[in-house]
DOMIVO-713278 format. One record per atom (N, C-alpha, C, O, CB): x, y, z; atom name. Coordinates in Angstrom, 1 decimal, padded with zeros to 4 digits. Each point is the difference from the previous one (the first is absolute). Glycine has a CB too. Example, Ala and Ser with C-alpha at 12.3 -4.5 7.8 and 13.67 -1.06 7.14 Angstrom:
BEGIN
PT, X, Y, Z, atom
PT, 013.2, -005.7, 007.8, N
PT, -000.9, 001.2, 000.0, CA
PT, 000.9, 001.2, 000.0, C
PT, 001.0, 000.0, 000.7, O
PT, -002.9, -001.2, 000.5, CB
PT, 001.5, 002.3, -001.9, N
PT, 000.9, 001.1, 000.0, CA
PT, -000.8, 001.1, 000.8, C
PT, 000.5, 001.1, 000.1, O
PT, 000.7, -001.7, -002.3, CB
***
This chain:
BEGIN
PT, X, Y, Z, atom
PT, 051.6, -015.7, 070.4, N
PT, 000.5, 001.3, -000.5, CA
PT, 000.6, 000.8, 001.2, C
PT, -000.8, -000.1, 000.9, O
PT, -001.0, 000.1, -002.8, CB
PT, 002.9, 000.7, 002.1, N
PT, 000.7, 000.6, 001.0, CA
PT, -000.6, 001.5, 000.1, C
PT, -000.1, 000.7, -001.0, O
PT, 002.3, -002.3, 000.5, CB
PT, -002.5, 002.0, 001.4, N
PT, -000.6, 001.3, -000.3, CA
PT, 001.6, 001.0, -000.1, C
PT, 001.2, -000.3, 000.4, O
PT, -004.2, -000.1, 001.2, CB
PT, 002.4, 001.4, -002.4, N
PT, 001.6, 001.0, -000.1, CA
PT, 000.0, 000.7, 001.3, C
PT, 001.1, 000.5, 000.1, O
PT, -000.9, 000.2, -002.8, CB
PT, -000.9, -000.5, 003.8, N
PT, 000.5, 000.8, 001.2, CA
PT, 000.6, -001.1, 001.2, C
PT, 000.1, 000.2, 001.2, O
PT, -002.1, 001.9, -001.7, CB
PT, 002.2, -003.4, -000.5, N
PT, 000.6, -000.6, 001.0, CA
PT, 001.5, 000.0, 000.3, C
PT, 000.8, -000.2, -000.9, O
PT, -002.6, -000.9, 000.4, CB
PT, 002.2, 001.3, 001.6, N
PT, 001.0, 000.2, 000.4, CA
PT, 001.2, -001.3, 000.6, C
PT, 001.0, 000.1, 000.7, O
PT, -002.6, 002.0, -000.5, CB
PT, 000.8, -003.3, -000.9, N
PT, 000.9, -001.4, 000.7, CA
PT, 001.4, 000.0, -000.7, C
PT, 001.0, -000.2, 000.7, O
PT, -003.2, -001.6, -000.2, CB
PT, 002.2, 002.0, -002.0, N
PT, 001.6, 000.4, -000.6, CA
PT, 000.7, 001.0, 000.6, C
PT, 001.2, 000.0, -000.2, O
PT, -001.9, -000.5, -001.8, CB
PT, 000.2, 001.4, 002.8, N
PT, 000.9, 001.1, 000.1, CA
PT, 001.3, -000.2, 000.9, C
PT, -000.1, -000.8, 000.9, O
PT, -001.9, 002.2, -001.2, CB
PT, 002.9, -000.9, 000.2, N
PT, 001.2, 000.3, 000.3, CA
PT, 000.6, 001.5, 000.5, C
PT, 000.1, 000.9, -000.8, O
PT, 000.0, -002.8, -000.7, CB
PT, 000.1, 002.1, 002.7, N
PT, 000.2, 001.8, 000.5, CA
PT, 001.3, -000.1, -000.5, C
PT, 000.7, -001.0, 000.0, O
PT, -002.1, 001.8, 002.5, CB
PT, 001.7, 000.7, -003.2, N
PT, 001.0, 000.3, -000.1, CA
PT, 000.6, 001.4, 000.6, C
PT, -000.5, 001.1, 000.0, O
PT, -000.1, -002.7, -001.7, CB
PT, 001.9, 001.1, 002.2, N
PT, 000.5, 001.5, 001.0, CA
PT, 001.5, 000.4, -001.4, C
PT, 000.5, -000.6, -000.9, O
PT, -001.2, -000.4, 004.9, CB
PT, 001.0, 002.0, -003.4, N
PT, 001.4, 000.9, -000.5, CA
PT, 001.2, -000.1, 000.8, C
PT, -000.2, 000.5, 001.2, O
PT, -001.4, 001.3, -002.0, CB
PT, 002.8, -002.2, 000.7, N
PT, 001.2, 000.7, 000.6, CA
PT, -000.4, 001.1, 000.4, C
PT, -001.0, 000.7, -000.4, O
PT, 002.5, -001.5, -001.0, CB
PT, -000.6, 001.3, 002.7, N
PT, 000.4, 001.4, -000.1, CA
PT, 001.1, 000.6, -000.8, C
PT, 000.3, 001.1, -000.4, O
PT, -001.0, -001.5, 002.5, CB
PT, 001.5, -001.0, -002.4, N
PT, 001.2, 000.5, -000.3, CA
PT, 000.2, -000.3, -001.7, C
PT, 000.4, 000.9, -000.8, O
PT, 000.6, -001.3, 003.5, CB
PT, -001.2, -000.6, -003.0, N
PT, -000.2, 000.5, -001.5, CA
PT, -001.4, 000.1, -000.9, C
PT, -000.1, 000.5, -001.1, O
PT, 002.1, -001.5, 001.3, CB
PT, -002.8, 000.7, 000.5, N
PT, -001.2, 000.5, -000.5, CA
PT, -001.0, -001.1, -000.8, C
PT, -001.2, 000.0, 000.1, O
PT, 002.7, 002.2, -000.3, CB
PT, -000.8, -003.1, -000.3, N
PT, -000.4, -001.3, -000.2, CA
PT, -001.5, -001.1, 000.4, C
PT, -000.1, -000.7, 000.9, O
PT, 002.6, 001.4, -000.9, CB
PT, -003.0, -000.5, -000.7, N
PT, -001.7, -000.6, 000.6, CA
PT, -000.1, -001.6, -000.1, C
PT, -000.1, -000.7, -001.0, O
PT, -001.3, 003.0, -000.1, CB
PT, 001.6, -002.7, 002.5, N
PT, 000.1, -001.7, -000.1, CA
PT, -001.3, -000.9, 001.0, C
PT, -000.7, 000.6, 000.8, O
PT, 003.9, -000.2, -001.1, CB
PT, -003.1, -001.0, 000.1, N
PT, -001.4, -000.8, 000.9, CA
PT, 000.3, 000.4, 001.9, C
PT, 001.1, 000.0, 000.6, O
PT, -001.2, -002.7, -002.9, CB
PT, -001.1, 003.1, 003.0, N
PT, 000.7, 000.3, 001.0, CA
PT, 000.7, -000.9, 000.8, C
PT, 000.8, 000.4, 000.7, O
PT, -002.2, 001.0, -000.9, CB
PT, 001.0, -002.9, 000.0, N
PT, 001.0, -001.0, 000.7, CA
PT, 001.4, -000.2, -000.3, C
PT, 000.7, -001.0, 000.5, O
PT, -002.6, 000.0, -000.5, CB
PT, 002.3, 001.7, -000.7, N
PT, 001.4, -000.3, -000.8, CA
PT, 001.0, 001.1, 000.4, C
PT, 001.2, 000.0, -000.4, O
PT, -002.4, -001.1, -001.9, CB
PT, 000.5, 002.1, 003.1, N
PT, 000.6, 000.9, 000.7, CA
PT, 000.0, 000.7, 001.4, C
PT, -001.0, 000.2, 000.6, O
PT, 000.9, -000.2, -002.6, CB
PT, 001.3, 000.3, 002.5, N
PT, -000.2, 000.6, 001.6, CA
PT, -000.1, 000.6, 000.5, C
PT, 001.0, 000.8, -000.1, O
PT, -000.7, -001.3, 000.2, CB
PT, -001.2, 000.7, 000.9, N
PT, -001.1, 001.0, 000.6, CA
PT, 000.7, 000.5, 001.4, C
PT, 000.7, -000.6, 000.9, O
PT, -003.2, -000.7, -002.0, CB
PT, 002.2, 002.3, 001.1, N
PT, 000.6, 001.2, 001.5, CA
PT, -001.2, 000.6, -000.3, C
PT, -000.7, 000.4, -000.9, O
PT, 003.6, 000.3, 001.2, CB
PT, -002.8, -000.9, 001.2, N
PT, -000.9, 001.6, 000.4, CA
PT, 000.3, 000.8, 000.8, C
PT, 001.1, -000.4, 000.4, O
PT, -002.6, -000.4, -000.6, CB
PT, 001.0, 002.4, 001.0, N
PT, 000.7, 000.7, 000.7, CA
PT, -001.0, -000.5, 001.1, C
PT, -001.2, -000.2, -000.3, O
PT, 002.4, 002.1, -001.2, CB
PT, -000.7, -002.3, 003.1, N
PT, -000.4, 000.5, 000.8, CA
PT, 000.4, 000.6, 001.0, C
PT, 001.2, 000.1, -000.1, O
PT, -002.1, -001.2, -000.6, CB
PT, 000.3, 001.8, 002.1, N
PT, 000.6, 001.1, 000.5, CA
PT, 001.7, 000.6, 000.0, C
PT, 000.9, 000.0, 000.9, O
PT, -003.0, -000.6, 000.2, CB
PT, 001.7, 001.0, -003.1, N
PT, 001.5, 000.8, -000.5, CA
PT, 000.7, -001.1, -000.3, C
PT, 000.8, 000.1, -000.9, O
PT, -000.6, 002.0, 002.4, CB
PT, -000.3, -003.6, -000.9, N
PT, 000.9, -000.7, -000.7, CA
PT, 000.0, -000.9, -001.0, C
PT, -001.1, -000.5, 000.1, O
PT, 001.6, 000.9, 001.3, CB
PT, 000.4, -001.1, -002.5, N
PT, -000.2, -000.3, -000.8, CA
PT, 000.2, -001.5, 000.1, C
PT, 001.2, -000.4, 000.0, O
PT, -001.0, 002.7, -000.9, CB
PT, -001.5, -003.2, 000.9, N
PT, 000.0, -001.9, 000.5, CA
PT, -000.2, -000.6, -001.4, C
PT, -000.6, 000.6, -000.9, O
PT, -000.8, -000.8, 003.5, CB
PT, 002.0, -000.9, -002.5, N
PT, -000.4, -001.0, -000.9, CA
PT, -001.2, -000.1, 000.4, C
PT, -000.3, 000.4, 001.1, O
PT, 002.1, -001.5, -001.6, CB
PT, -003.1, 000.3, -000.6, N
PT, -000.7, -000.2, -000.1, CA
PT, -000.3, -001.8, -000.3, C
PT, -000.8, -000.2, -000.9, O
PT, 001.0, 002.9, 000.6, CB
PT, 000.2, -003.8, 000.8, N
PT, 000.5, -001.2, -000.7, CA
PT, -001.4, -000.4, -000.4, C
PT, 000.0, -000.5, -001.1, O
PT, 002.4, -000.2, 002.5, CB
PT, -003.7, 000.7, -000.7, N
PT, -001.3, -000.3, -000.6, CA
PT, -000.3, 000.6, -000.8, C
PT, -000.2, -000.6, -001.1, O
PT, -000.3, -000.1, 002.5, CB
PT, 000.3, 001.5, -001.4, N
PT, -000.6, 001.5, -001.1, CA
PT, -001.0, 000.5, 001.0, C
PT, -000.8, 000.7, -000.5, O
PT, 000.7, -001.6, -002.3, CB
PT, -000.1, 000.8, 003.9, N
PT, -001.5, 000.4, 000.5, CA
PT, -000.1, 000.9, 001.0, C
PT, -001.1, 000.0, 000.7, O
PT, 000.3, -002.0, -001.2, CB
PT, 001.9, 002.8, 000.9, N
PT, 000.0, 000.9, 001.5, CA
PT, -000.9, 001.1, -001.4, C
PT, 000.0, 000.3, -001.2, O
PT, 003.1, -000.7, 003.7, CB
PT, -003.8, 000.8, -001.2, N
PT, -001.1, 001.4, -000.6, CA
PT, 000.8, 001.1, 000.2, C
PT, 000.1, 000.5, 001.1, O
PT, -002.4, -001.3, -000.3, CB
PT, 003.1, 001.5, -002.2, N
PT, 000.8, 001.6, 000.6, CA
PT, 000.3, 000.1, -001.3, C
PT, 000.2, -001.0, -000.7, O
PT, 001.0, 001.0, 003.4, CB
PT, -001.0, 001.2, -003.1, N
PT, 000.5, 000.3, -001.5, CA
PT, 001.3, -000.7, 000.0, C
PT, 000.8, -000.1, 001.0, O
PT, -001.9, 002.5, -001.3, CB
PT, 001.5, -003.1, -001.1, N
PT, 000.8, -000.9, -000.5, CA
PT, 000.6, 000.3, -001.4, C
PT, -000.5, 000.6, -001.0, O
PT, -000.9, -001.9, 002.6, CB
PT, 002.4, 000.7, -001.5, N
PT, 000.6, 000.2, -001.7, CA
PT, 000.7, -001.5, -000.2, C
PT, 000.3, -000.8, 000.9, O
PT, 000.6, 003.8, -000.8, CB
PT, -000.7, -003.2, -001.4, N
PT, 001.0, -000.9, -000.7, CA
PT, 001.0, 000.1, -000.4, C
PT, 000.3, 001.1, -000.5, O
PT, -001.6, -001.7, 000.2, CB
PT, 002.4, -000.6, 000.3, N
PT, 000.8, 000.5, -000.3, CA
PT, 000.3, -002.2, -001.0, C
PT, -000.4, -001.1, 000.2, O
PT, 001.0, 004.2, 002.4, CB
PT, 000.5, -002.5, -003.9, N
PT, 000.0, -001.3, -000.7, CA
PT, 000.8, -001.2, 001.0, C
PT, 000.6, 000.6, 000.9, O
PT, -000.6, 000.7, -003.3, CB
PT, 000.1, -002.7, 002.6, N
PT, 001.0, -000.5, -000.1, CA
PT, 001.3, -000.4, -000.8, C
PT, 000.5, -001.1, -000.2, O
PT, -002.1, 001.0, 001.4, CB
PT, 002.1, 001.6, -001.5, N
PT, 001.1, 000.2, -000.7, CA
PT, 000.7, 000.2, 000.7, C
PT, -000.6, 000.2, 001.0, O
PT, 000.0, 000.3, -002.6, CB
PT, 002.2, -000.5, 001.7, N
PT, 001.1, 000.6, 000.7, CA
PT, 000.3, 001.1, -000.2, C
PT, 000.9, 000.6, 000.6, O
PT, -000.2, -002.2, -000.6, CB
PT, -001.4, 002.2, -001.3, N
PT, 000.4, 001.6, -000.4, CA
PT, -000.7, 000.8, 001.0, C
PT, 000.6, 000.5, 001.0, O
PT, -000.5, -000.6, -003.7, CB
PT, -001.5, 000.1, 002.4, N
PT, -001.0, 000.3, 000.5, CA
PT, 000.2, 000.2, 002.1, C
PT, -000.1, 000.9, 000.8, O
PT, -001.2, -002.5, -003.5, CB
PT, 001.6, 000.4, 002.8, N
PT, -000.1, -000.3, 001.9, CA
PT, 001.4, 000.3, 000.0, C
PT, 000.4, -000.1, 001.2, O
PT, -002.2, -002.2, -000.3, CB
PT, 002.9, 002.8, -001.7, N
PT, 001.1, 000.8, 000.8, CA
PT, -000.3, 001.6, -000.5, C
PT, 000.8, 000.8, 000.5, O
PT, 001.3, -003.0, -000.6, CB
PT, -003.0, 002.7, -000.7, N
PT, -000.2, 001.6, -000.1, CA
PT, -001.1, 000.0, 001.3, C
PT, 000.3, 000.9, 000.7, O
PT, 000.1, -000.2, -003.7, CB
PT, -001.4, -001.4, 003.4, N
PT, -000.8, 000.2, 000.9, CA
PT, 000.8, 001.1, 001.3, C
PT, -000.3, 001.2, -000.1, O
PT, -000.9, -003.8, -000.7, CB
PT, 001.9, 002.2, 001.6, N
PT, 000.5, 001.2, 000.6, CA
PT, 000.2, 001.7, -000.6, C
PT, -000.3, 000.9, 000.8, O
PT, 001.4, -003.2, 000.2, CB
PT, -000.8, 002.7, -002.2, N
PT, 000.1, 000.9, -000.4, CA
PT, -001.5, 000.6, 000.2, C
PT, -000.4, 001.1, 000.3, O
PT, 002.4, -001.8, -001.6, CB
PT, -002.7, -000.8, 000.7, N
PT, -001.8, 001.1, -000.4, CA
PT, -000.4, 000.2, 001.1, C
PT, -000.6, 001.1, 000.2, O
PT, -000.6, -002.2, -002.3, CB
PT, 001.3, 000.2, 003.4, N
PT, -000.9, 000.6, 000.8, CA
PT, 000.8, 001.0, 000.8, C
PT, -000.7, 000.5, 000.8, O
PT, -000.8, -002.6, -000.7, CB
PT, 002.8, 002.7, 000.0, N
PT, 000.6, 000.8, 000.6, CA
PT, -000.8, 001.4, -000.9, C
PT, -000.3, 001.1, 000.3, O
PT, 002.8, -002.7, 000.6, CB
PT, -002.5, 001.1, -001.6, N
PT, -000.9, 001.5, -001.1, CA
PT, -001.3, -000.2, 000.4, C
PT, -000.7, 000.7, 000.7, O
PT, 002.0, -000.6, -003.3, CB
PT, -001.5, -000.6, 002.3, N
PT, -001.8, -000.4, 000.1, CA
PT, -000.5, 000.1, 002.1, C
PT, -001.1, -000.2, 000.4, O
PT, 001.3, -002.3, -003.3, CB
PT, 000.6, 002.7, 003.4, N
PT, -000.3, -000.3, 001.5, CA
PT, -000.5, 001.5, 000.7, C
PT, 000.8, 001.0, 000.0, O
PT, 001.1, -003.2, 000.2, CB
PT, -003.1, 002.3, 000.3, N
PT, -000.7, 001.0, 000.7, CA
PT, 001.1, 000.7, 001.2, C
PT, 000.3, -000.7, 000.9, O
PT, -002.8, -000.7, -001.4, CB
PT, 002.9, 002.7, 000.4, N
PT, 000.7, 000.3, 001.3, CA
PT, -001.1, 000.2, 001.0, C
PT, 000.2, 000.3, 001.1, O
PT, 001.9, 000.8, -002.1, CB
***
């Protein structure tokens, strides 16, 4: 019998920034900020606040807009 607080099915799910869209987190790409600048992420695993973004072409050509809005002066 599987107990229900088991967690071996689970799947994380993250959001776009840009359209908002909730997809498995492997299926999308991760930036994070570090000092002020904005890196790929190609493992998923640098420790620093992070966002997703789809692998769409819509999506990764508005990316410049969001983070020029979204960026800390």
């Amino acid at each position: 019998m599987v107990n229900k607080n088991s967690h071996a099915d689970h799947l994380p799910e993250r959001t776009c920034v840009i359209c908002r869209k909730k997809m498995e987190k492997e299926a999308l790409i991760r930036f994070v900020v570090l000092d002020n600048e904005i890196v790929f992420d190609l493992q998923k695993k640098i420790a620093s606040r992070g966002f997703y973004v789809c692998n769409n072409n819509l999506c990764v050509e508005k990316l410049d807009k969001w983070i020029r809005k979204h960026k800390k002066q």
